[in-house]
MOPAC internal coordinates of N, CA, C and O (Angstrom, degrees):
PM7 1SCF
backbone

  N    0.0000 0     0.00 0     0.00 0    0    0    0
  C    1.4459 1     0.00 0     0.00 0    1    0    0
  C    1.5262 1   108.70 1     0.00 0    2    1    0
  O    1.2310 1   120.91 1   -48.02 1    3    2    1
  N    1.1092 1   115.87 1   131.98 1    3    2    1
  C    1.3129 1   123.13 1   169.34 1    5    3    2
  C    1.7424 1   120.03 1  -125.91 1    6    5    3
  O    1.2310 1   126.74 1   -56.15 1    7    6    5
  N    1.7032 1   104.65 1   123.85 1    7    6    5
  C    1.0303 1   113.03 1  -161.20 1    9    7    6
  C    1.6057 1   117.07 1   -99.59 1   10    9    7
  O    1.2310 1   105.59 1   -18.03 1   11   10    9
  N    1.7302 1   144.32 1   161.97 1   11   10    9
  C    0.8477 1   140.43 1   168.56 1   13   11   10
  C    1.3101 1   104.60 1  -128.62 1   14   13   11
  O    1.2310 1   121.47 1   -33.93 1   15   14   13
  N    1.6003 1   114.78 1   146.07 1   15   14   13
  C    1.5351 1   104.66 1  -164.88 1   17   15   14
  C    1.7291 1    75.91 1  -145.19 1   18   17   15
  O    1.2310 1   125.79 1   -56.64 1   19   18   17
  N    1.5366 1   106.47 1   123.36 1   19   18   17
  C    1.6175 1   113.21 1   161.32 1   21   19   18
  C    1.4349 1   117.20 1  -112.51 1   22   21   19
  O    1.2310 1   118.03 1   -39.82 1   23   22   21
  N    1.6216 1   121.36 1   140.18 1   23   22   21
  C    1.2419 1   123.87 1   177.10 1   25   23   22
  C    1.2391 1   101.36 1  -106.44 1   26   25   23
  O    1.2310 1   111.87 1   -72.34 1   27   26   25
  N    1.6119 1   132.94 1   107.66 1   27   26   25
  C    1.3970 1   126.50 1  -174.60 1   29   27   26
  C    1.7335 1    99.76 1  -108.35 1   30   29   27
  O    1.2310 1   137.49 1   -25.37 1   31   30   29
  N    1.7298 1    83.72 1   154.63 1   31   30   29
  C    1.6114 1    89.20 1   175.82 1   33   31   30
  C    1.2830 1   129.01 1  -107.70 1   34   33   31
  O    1.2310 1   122.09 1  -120.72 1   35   34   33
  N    1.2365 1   113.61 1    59.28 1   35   34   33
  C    1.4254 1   139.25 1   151.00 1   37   35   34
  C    1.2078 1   125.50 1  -143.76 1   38   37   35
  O    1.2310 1   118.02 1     8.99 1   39   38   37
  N    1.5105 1   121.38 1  -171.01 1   39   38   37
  C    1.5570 1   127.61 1   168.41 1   41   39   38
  C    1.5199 1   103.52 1   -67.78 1   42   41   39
  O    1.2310 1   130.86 1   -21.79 1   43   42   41
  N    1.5841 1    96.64 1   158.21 1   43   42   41
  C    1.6648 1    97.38 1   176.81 1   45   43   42
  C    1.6946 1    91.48 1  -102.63 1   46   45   43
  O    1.2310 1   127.67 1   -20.14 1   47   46   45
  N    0.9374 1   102.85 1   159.86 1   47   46   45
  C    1.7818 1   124.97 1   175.94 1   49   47   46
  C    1.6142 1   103.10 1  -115.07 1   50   49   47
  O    1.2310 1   125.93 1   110.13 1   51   50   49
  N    1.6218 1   106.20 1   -69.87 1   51   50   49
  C    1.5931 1    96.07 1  -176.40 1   53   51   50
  C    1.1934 1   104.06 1  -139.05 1   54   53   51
  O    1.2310 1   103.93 1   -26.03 1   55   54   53
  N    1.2731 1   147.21 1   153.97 1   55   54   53
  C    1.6723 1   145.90 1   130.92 1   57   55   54
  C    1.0756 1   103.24 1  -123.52 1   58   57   55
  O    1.2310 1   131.88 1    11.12 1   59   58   57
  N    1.5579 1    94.66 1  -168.88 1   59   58   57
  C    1.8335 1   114.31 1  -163.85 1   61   59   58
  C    1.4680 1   107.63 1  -137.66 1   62   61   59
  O    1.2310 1   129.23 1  -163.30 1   63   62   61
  N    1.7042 1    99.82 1    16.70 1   63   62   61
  C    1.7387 1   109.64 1   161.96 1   65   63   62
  C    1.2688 1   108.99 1   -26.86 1   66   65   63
  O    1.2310 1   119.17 1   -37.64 1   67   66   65
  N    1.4118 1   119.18 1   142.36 1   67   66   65
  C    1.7253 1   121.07 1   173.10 1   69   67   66
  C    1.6107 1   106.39 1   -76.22 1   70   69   67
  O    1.2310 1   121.94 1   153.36 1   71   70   69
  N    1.6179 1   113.90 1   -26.64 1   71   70   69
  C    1.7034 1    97.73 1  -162.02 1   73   71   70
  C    1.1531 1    86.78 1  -104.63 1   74   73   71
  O    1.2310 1   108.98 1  -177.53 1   75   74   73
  N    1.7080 1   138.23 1     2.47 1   75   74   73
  C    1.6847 1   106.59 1   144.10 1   77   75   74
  C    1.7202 1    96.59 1   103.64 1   78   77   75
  O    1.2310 1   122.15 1   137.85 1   79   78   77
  N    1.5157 1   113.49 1   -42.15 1   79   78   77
  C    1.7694 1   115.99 1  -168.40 1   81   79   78
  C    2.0515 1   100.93 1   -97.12 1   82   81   79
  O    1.2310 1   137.98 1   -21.45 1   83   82   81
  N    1.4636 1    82.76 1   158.55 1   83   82   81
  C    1.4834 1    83.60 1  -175.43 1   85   83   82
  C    1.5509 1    88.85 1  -135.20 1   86   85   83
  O    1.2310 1   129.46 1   -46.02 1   87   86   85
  N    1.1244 1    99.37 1   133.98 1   87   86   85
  C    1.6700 1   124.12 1  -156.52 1   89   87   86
  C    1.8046 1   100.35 1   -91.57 1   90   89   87
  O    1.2310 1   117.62 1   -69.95 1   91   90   89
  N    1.2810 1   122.14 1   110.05 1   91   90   89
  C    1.6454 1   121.07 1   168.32 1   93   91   90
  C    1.6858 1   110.81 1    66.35 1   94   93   91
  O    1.2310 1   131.00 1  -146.30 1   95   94   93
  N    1.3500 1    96.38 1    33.70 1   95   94   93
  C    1.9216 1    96.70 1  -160.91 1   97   95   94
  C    1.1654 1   147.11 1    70.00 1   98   97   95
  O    1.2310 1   135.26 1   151.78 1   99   98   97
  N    1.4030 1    88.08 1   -28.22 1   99   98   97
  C    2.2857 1    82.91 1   168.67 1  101   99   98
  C    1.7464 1    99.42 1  -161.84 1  102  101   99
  O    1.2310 1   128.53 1  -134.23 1  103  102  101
  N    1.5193 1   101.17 1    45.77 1  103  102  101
  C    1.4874 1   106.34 1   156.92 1  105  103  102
  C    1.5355 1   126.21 1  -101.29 1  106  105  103
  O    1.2310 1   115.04 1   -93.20 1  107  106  105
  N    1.4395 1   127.01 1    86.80 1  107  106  105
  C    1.9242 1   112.00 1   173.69 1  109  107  106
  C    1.1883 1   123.17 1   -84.74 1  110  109  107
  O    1.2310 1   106.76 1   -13.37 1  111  110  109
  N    1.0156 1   142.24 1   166.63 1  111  110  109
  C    1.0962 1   152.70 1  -178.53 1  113  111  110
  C    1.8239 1   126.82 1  -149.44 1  114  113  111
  O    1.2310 1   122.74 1   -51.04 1  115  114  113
  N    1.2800 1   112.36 1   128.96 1  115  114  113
  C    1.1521 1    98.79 1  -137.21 1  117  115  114
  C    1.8122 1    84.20 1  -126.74 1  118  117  115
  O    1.2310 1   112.39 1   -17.11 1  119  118  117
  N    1.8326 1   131.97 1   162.89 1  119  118  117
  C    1.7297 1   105.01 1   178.16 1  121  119  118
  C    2.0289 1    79.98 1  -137.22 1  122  121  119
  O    1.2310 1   143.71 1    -2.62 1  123  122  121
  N    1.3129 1    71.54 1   177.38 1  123  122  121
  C    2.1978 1    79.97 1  -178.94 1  125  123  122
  C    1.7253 1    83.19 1  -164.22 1  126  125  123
  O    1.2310 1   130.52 1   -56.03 1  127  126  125
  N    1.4644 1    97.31 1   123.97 1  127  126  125
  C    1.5426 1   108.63 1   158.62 1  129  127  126
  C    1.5620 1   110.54 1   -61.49 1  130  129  127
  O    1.2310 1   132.46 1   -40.89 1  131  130  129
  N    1.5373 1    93.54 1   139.11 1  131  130  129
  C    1.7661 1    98.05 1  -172.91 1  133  131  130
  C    1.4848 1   112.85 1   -64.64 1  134  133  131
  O    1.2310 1   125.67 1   152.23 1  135  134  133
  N    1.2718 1   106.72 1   -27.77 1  135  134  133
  C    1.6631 1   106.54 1   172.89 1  137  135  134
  C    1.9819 1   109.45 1   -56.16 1  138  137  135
  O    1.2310 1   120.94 1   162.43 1  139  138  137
  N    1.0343 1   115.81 1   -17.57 1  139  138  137
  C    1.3844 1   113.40 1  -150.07 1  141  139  138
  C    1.7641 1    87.96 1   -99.89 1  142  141  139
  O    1.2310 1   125.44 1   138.42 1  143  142  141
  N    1.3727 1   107.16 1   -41.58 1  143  142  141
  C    1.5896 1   119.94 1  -167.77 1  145  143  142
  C    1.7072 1    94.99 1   -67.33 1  146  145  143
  O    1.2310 1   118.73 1   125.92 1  147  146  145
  N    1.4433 1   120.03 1   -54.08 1  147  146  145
  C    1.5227 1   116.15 1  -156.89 1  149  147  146
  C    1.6613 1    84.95 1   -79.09 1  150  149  147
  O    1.2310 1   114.03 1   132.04 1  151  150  149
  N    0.7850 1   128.90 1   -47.96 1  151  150  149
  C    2.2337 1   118.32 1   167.15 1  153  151  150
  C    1.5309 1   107.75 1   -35.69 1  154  153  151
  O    1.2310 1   125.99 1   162.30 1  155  154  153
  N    1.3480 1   106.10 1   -17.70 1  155  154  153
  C    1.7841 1    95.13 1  -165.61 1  157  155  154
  C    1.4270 1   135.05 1    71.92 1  158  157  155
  O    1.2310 1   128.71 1  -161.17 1  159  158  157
  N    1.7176 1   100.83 1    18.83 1  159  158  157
  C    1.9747 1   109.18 1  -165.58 1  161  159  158
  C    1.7312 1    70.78 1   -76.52 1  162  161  159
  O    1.2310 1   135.41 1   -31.75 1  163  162  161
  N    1.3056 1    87.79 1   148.25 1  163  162  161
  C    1.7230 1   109.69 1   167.65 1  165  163  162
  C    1.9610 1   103.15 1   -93.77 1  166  165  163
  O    1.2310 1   134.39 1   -38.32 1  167  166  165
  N    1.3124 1    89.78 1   141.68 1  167  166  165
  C    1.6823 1   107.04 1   176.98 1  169  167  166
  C    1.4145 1   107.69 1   -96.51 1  170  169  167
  O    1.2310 1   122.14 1   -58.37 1  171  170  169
  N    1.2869 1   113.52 1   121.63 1  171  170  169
  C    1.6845 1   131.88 1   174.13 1  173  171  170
  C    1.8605 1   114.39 1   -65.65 1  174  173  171
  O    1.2310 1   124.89 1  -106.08 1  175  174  173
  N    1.3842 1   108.22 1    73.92 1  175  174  173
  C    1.5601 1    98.72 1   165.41 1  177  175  174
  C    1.2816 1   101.76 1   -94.67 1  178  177  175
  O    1.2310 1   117.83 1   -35.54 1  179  178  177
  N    1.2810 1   121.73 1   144.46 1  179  178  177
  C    1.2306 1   143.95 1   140.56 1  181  179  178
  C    1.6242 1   119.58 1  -134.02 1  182  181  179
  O    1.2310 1   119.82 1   -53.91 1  183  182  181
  N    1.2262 1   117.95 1   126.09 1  183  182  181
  C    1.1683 1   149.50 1   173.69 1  185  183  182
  C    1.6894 1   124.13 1  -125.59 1  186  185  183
  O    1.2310 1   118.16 1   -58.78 1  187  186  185
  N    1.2029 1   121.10 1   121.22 1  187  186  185
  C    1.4583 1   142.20 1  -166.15 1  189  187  186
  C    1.9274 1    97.03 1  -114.12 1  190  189  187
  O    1.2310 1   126.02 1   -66.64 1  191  190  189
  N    1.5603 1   106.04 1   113.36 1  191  190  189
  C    1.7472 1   111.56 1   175.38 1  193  191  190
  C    2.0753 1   103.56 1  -103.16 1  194  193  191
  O    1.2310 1   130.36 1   -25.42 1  195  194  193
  N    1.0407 1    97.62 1   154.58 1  195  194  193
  C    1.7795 1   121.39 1   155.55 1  197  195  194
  C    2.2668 1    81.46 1   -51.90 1  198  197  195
  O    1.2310 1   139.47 1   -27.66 1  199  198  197
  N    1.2583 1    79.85 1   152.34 1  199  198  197
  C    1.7359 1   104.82 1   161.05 1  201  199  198
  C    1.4584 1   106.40 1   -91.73 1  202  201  199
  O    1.2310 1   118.39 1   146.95 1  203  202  201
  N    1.1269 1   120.68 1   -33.05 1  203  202  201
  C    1.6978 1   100.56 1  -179.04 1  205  203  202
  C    1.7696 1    97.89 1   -87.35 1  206  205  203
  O    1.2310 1   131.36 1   -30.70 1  207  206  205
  N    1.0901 1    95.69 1   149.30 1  207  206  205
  C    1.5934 1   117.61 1   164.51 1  209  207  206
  C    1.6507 1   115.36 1   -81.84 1  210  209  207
  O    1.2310 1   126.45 1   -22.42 1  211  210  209
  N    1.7153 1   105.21 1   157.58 1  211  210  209
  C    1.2862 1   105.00 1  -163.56 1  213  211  210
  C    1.9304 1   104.99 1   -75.11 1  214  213  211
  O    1.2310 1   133.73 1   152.01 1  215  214  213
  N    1.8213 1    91.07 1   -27.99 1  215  214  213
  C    1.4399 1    85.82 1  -155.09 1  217  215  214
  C    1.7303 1   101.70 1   -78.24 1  218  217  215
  O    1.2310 1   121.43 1   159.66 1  219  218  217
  N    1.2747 1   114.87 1   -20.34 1  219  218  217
  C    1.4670 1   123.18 1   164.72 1  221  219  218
  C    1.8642 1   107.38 1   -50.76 1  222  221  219
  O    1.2310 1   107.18 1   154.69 1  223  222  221
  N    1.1089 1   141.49 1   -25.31 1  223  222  221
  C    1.6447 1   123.51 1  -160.49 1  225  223  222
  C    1.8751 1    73.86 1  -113.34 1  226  225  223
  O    1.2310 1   121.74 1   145.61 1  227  226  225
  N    1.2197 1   114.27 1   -34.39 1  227  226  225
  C    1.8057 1    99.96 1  -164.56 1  229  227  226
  C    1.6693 1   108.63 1   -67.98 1  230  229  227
  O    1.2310 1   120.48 1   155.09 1  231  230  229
  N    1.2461 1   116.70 1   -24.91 1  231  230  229
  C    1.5013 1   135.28 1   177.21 1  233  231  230
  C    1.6143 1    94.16 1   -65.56 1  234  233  231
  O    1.2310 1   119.73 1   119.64 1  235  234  233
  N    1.5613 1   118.12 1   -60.36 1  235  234  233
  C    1.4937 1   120.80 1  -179.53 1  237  235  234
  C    1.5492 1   114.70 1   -56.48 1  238  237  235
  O    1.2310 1   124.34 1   155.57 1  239  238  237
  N    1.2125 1   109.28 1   -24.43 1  239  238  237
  C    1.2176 1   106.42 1   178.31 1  241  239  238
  C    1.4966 1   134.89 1   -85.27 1  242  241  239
  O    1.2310 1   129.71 1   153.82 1  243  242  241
  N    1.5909 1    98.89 1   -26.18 1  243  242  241
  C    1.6653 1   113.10 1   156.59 1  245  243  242
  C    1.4238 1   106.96 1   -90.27 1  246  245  243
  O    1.2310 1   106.90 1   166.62 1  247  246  245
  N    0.9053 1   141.99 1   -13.38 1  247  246  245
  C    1.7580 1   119.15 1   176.24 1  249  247  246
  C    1.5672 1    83.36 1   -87.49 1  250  249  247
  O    1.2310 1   106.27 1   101.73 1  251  250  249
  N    1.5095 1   143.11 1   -78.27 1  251  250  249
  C    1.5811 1   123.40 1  -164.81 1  253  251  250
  C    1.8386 1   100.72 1   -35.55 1  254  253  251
  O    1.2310 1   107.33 1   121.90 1  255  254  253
  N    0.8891 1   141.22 1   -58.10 1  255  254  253
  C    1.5654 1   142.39 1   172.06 1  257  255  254
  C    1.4333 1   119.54 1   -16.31 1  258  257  255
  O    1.2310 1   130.44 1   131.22 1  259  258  257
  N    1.8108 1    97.47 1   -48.78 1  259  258  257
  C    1.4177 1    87.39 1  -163.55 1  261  259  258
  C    1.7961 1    94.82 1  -107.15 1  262  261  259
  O    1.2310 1   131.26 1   164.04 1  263  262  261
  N    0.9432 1    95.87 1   -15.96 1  263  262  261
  C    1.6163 1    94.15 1   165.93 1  265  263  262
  C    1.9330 1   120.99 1   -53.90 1  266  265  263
  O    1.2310 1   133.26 1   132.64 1  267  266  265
  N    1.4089 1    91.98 1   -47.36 1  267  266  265
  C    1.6090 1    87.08 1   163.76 1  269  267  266
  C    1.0752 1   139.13 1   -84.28 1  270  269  267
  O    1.2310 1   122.77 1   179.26 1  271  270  269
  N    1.4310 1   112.29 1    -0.74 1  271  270  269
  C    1.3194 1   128.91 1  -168.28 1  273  271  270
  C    1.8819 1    99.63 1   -89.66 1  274  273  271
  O    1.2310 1   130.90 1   131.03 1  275  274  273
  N    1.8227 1    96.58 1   -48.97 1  275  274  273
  C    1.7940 1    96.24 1   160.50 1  277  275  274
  C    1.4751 1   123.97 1   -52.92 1  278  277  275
  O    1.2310 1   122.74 1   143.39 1  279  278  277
  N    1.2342 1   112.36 1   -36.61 1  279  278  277
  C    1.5806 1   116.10 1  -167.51 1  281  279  278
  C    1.9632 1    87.75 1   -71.70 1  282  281  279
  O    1.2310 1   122.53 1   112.41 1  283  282  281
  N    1.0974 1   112.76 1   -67.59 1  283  282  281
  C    1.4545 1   125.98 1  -174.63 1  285  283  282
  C    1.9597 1    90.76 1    -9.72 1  286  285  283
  O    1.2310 1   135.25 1    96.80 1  287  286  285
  N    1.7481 1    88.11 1   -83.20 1  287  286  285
  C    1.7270 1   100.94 1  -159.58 1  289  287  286
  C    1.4504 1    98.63 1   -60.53 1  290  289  287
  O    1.2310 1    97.79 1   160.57 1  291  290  289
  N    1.5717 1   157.23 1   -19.43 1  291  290  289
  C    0.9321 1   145.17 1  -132.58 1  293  291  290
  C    2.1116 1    81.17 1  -103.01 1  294  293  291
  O    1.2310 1   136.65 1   124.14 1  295  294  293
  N    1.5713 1    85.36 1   -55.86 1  295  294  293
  C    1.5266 1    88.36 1  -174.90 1  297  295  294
  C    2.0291 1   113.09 1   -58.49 1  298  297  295
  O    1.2310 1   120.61 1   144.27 1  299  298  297
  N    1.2373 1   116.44 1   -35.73 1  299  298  297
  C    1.2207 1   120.02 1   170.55 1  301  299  298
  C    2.0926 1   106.31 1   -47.16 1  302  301  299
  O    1.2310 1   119.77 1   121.05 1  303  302  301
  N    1.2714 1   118.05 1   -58.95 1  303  302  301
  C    1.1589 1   102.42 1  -158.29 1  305  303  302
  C    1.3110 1    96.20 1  -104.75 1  306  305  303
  O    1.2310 1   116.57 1  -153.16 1  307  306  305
  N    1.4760 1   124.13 1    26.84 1  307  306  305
  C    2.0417 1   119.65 1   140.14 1  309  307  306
  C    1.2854 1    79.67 1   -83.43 1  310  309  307
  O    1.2310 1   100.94 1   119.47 1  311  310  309
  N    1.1165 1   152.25 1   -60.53 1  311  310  309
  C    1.5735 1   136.33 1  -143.04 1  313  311  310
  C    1.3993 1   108.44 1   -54.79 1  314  313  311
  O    1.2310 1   124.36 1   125.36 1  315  314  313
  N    1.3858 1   109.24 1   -54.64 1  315  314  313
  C    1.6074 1   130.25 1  -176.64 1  317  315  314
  C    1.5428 1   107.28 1   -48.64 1  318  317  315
  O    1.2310 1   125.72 1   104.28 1  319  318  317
  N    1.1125 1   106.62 1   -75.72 1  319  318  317
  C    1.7103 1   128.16 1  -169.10 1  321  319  318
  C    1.8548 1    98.00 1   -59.02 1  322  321  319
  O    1.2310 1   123.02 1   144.23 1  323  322  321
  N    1.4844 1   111.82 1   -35.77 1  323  322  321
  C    1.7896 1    99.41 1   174.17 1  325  323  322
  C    1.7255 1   112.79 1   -84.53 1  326  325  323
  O    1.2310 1   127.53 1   160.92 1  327  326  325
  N    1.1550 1   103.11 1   -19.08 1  327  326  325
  C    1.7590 1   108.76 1   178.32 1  329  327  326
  C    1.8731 1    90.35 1   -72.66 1  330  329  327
  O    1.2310 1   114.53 1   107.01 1  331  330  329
  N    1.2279 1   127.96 1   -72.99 1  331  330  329
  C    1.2635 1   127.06 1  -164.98 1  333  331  330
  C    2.0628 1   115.19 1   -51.18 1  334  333  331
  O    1.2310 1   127.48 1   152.90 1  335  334  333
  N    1.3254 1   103.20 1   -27.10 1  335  334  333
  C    1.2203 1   109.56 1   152.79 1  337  335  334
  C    1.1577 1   163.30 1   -45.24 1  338  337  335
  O    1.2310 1   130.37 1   134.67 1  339  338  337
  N    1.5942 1    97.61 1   -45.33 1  339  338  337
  C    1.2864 1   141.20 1  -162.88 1  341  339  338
  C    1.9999 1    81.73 1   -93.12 1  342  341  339
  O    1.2310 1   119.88 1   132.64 1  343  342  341
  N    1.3915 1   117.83 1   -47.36 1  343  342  341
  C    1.3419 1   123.47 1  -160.76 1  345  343  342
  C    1.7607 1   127.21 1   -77.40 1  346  345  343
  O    1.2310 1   143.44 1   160.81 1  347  346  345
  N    1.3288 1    72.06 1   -19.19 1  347  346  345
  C    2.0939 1   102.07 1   169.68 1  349  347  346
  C    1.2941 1   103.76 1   -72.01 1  350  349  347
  O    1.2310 1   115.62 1   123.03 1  351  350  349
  N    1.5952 1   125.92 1   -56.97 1  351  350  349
  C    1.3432 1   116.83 1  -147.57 1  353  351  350
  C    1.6110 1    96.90 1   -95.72 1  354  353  351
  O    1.2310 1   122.44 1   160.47 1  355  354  353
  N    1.4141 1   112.94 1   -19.53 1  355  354  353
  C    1.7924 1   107.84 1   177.50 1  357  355  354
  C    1.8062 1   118.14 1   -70.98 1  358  357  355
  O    1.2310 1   128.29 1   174.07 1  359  358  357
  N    1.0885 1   101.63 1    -5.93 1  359  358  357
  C    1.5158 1   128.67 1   178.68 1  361  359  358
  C    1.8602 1   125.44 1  -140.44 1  362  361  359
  O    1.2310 1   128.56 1   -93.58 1  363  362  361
  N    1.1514 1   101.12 1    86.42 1  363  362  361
  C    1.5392 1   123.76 1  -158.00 1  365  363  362
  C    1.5810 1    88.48 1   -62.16 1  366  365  363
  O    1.2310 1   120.03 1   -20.74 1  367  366  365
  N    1.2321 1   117.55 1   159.26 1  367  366  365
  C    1.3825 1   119.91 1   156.06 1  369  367  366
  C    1.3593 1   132.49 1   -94.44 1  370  369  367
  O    1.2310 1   112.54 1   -42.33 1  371  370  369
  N    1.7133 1   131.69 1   137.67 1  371  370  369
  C    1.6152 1   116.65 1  -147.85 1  373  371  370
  C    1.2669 1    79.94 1   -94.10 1  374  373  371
  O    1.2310 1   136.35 1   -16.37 1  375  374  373
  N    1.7360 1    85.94 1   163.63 1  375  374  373
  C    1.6695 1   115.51 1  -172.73 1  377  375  374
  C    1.5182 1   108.03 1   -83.06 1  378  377  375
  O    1.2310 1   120.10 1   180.00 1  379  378  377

């Protein structure tokens, strides 16, 4: 048996894999009896992907991440610095 194993970089939409499962999202795997391979019969993959790529939305997905994660702390220490503000002037300091 001789096997073919593709890691594509996108979503799968359709193939015509024989075992039907797609391994971690965009692993196929495909087998050809060795008698068939050293004959030279050609093996029918076809596989159809999404146009966007995986590593393109996973990139989108850590920069939106850390974007809120800045906004998060940015807004935390206006919170801080206007609470401590607010706490100075409601309590004057004696002369």
């Amino acid at each position: 048996m001789v096997a073919y194993r593709m890691h594509l970089p996108s979503e799968i939409v359709f193939h015509n894999a024989p075992a039907g499962e797609i391994g971690r999202g965009n692993i196929l795997e495909w087998e050809q009896p060795l008698a068939d391979r050293l004959a030279g019969r050609p093996l029918d993959i076809q596989v159809q992907l999404t146009p966007t790529s995986i590593l393109a939305r996973t990139l989108l997905l850590f920069g939106a991440t850390i974007l809120a994660a800045a906004a998060a702390l940015a807004g935390l220490v206006w919170w801080i610095s206007r609470r401590g503000r607010d706490d100075a002037t409601a309590f004057p300091a004696p002369r």
